[in-house]
FIRO-819732 format. One record per atom (N, C-alpha, C): atom name; x, y, z negated; residue in one letter. Coordinates in Angstrom, 1 decimal. Layout:
<atoms>
CA  X  Y  Z  a .
...
</atoms>
This chain:
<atoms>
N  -30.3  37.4  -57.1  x .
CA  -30.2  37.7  -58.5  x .
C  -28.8  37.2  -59.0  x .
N  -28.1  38.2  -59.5  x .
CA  -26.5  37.7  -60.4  x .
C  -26.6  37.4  -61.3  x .
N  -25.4  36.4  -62.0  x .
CA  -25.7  36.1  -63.1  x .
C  -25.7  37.0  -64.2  x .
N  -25.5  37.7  -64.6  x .
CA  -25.4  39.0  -65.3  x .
C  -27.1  39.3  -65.9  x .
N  -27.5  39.8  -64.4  x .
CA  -29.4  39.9  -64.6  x .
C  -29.7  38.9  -65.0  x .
N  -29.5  37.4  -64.6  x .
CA  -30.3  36.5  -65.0  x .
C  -30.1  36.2  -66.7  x .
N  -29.0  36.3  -67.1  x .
CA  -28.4  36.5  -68.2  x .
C  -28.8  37.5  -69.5  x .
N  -29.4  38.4  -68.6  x .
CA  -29.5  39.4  -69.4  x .
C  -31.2  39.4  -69.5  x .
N  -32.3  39.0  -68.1  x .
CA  -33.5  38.8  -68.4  x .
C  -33.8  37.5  -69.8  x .
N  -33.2  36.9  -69.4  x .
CA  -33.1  35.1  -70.8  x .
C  -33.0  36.1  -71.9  x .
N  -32.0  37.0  -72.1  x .
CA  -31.6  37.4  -73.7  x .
C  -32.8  38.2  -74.1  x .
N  -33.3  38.8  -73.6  x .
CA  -34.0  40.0  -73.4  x .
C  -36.2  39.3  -74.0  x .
N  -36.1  37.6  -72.7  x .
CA  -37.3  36.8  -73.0  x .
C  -37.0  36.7  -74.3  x .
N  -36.4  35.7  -74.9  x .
CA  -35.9  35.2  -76.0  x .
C  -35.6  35.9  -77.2  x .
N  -35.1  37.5  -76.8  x .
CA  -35.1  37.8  -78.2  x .
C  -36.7  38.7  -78.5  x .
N  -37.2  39.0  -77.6  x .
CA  -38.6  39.4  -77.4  x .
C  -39.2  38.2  -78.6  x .
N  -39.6  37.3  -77.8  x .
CA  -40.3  35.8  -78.5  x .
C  -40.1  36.0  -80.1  x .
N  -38.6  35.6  -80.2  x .
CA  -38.8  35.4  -81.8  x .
C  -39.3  36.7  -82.8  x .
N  -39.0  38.0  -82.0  x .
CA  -39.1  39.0  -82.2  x .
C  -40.8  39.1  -82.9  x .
N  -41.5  38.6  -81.8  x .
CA  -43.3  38.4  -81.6  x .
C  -43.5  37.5  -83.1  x .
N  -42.3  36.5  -83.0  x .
CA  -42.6  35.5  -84.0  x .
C  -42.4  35.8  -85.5  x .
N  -41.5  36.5  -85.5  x .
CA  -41.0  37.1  -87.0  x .
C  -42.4  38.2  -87.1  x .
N  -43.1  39.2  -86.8  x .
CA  -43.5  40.2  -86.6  x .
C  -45.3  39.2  -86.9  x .
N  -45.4  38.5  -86.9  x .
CA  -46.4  37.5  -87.0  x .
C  -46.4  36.3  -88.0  x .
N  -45.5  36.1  -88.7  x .
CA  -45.0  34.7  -89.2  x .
C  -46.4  34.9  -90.5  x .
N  -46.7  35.5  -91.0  x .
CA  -47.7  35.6  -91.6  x .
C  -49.0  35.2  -91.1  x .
N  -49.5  35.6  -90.2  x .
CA  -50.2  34.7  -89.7  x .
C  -50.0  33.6  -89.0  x .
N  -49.0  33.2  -88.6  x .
CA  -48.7  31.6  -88.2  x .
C  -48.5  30.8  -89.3  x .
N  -48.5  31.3  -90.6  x .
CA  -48.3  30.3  -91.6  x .
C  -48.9  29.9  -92.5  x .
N  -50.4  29.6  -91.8  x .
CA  -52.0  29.6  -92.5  x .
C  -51.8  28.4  -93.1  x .
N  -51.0  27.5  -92.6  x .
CA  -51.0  26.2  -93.0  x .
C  -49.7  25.2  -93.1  x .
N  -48.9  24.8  -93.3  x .
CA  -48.0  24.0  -93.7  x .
C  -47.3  23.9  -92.6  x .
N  -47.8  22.9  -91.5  x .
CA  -47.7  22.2  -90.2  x .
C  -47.6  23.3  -89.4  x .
N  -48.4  24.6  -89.0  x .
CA  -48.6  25.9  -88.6  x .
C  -46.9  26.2  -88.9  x .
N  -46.8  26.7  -90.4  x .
CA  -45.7  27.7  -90.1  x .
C  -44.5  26.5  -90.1  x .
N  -44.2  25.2  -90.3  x .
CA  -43.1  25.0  -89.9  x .
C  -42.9  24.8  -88.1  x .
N  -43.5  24.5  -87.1  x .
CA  -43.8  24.6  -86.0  x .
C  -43.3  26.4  -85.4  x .
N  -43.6  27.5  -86.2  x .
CA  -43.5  28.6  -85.9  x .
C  -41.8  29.0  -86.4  x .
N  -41.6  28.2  -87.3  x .
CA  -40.3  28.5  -87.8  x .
C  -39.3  27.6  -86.6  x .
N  -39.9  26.5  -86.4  x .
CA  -38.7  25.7  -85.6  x .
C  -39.1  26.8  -84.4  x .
N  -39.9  27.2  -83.2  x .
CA  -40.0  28.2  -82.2  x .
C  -39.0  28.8  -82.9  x .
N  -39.2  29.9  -83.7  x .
CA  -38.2  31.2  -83.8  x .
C  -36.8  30.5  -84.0  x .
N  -36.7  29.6  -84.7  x .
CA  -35.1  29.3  -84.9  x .
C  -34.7  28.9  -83.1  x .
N  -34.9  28.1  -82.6  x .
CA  -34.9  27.6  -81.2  x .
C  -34.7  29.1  -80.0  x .
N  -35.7  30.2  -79.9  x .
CA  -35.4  31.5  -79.6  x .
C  -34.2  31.8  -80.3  x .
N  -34.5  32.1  -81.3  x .
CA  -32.9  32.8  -82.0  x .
C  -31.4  32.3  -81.1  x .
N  -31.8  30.7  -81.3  x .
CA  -30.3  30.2  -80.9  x .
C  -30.2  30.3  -79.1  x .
N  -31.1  29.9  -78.8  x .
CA  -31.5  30.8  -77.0  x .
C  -31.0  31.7  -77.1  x .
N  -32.0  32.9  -77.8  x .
CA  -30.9  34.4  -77.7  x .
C  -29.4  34.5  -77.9  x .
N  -28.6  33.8  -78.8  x .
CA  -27.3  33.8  -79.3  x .
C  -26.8  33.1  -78.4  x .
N  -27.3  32.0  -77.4  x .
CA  -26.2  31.7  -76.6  x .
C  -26.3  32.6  -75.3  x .
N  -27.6  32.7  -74.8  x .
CA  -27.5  34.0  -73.8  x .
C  -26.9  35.2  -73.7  x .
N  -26.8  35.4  -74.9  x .
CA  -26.0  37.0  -75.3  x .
C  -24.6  36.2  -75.5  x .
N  -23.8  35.7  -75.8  x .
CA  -22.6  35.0  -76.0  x .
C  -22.3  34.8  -73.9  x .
N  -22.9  34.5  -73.8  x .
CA  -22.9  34.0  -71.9  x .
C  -23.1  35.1  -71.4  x .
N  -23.9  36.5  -71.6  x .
CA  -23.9  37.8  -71.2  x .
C  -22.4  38.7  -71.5  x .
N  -21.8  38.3  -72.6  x .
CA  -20.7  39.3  -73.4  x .
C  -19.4  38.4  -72.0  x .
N  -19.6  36.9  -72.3  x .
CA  -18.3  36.5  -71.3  x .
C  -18.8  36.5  -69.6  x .
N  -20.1  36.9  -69.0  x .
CA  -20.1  37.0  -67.8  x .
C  -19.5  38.9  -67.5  x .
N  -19.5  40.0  -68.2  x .
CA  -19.1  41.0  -68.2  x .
C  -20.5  41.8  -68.2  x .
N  -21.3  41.1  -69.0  x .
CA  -22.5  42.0  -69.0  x .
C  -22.5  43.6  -70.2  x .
N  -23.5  43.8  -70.3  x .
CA  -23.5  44.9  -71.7  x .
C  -24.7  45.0  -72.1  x .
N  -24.9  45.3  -73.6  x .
CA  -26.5  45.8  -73.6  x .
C  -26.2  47.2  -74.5  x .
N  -27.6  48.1  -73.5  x .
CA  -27.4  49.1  -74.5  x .
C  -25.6  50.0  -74.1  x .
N  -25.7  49.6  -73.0  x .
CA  -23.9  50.3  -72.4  x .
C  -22.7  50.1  -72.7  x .
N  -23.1  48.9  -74.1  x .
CA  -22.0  48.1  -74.9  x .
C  -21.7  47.1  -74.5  x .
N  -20.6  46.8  -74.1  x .
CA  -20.2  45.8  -73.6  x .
C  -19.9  44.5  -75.1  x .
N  -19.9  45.2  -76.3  x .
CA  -19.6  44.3  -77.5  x .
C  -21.2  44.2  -77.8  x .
N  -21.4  44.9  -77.8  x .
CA  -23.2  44.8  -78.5  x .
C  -23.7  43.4  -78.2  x .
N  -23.5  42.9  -77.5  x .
CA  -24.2  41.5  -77.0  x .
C  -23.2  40.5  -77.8  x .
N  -22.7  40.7  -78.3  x .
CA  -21.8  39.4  -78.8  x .
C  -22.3  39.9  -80.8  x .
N  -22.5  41.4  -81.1  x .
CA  -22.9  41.7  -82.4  x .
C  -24.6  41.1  -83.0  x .
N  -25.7  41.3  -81.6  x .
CA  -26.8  41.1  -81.7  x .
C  -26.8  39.5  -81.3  x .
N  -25.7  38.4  -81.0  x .
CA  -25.7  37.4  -80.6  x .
C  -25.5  36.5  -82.2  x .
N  -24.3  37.4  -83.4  x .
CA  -24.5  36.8  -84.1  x .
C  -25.4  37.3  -84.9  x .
N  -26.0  38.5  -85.2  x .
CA  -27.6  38.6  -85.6  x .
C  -28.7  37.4  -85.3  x .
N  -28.6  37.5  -84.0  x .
CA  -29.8  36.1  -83.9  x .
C  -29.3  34.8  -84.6  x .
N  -28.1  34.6  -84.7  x .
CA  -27.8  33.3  -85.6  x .
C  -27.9  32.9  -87.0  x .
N  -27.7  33.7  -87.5  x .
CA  -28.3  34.7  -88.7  x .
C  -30.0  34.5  -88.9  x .
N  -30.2  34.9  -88.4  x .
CA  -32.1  35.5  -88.0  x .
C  -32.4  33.9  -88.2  x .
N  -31.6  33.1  -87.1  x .
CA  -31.9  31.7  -86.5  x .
C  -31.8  30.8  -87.8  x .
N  -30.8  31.0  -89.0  x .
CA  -30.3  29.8  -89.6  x .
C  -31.5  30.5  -91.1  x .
N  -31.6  31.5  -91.0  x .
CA  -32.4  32.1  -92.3  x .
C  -34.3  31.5  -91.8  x .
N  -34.3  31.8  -90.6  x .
CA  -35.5  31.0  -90.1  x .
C  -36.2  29.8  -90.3  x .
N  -35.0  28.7  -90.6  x .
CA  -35.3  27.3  -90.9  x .
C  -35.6  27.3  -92.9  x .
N  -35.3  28.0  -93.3  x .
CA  -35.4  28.0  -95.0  x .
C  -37.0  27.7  -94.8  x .
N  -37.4  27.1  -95.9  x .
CA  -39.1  27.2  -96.6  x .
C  -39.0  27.5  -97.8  x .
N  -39.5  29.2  -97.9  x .
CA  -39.2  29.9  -99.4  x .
C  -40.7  30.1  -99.8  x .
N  -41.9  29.5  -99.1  x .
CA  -43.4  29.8  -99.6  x .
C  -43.2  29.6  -101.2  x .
N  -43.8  30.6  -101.6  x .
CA  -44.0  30.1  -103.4  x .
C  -43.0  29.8  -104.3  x .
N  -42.0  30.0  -103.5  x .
CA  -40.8  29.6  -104.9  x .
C  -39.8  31.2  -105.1  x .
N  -39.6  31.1  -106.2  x .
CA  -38.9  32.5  -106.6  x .
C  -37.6  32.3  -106.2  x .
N  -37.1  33.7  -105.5  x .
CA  -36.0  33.5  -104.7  x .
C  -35.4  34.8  -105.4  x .
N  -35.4  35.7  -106.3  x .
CA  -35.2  36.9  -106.4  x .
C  -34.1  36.7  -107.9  x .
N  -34.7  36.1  -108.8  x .
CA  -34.8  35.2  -109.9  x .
C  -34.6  36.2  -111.0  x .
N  -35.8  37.6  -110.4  x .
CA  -36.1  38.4  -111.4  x .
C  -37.2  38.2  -112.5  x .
N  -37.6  38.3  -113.4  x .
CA  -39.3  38.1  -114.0  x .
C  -39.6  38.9  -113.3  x .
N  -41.1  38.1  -113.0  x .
CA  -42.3  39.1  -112.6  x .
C  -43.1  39.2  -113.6  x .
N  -43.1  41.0  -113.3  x .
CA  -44.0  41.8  -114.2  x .
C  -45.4  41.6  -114.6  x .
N  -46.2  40.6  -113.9  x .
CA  -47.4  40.0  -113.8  x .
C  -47.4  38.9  -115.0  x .
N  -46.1  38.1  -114.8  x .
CA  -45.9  37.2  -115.7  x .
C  -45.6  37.9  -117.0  x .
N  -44.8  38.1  -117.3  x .
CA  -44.3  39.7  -118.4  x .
C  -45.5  39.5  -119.3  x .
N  -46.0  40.7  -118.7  x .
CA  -47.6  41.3  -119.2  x .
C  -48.4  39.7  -119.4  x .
N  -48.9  39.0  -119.0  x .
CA  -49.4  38.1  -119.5  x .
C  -48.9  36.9  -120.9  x .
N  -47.9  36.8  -121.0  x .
CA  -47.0  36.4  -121.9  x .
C  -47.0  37.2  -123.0  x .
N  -47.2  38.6  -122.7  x .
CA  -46.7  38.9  -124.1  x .
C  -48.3  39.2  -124.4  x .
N  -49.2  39.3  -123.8  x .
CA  -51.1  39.1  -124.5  x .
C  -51.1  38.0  -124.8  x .
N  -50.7  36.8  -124.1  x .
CA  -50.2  35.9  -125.3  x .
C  -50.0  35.2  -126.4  x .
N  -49.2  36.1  -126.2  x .
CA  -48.2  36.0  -128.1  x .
C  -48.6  37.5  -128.9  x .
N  -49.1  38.5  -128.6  x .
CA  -49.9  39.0  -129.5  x .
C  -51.4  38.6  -129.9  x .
N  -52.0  37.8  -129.0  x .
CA  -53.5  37.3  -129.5  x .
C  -52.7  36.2  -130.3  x .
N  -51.8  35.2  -130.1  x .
CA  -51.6  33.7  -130.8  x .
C  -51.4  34.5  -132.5  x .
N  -50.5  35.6  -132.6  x .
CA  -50.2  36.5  -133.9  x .
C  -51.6  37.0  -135.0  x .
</atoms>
């Protein structure tokens, strides 16, 4: 086996994994301890995948017939990887009103009237 294949099966396990993991995180995150456990796994894949693919692009590998593609999907996973470690449960990230809130506020203040 060359290193290229072996290079290229690692990127391939790895970006699978977190792939499973993102695609699931909802259910891994039944509990506190659960999803940060599932977040350190995907961040840890991520950066496995980014260095494999970074090691695939300088061994002369390609993915997908692209010889750059492995170095574009390498910073993707880093990306993927550093957004992974955030804990956004429950806190407003958008920093739009919600319409739920809206509407209850203003029954509110027309019953208080």
């Amino acid at each position: 086996m060359t290193l290229v294949e072996l290079l290229e099966g690692l990127s391939t396990i790895t970006c699978a994994g977190s792939f499973i993991i993102w695609v699931s995180i909802g259910t891994l995150s039944k509990t506190d301890r659960s999803e940060k456990i599932a977040q350190q796994m995907m961040t840890i894949l991520c950066f496995g995948a980014a260095a494999s693919l970074f090691a695939l692009y300088f061994a002369g590998g390609s993915m997908f017939g692209s010889a750059n593609m492995a170095r574009i999907l390498a910073v993707v996973c880093i990306a993927v990887g550093i957004s992974a470690t955030m804990n956004i449960k429950g806190e407003e990230i958008q920093g739009e009103p919600n319409p739920h809130k809206l509407m209850k506020a203003r029954k509110e203040r027309e019953e208080s009237e």
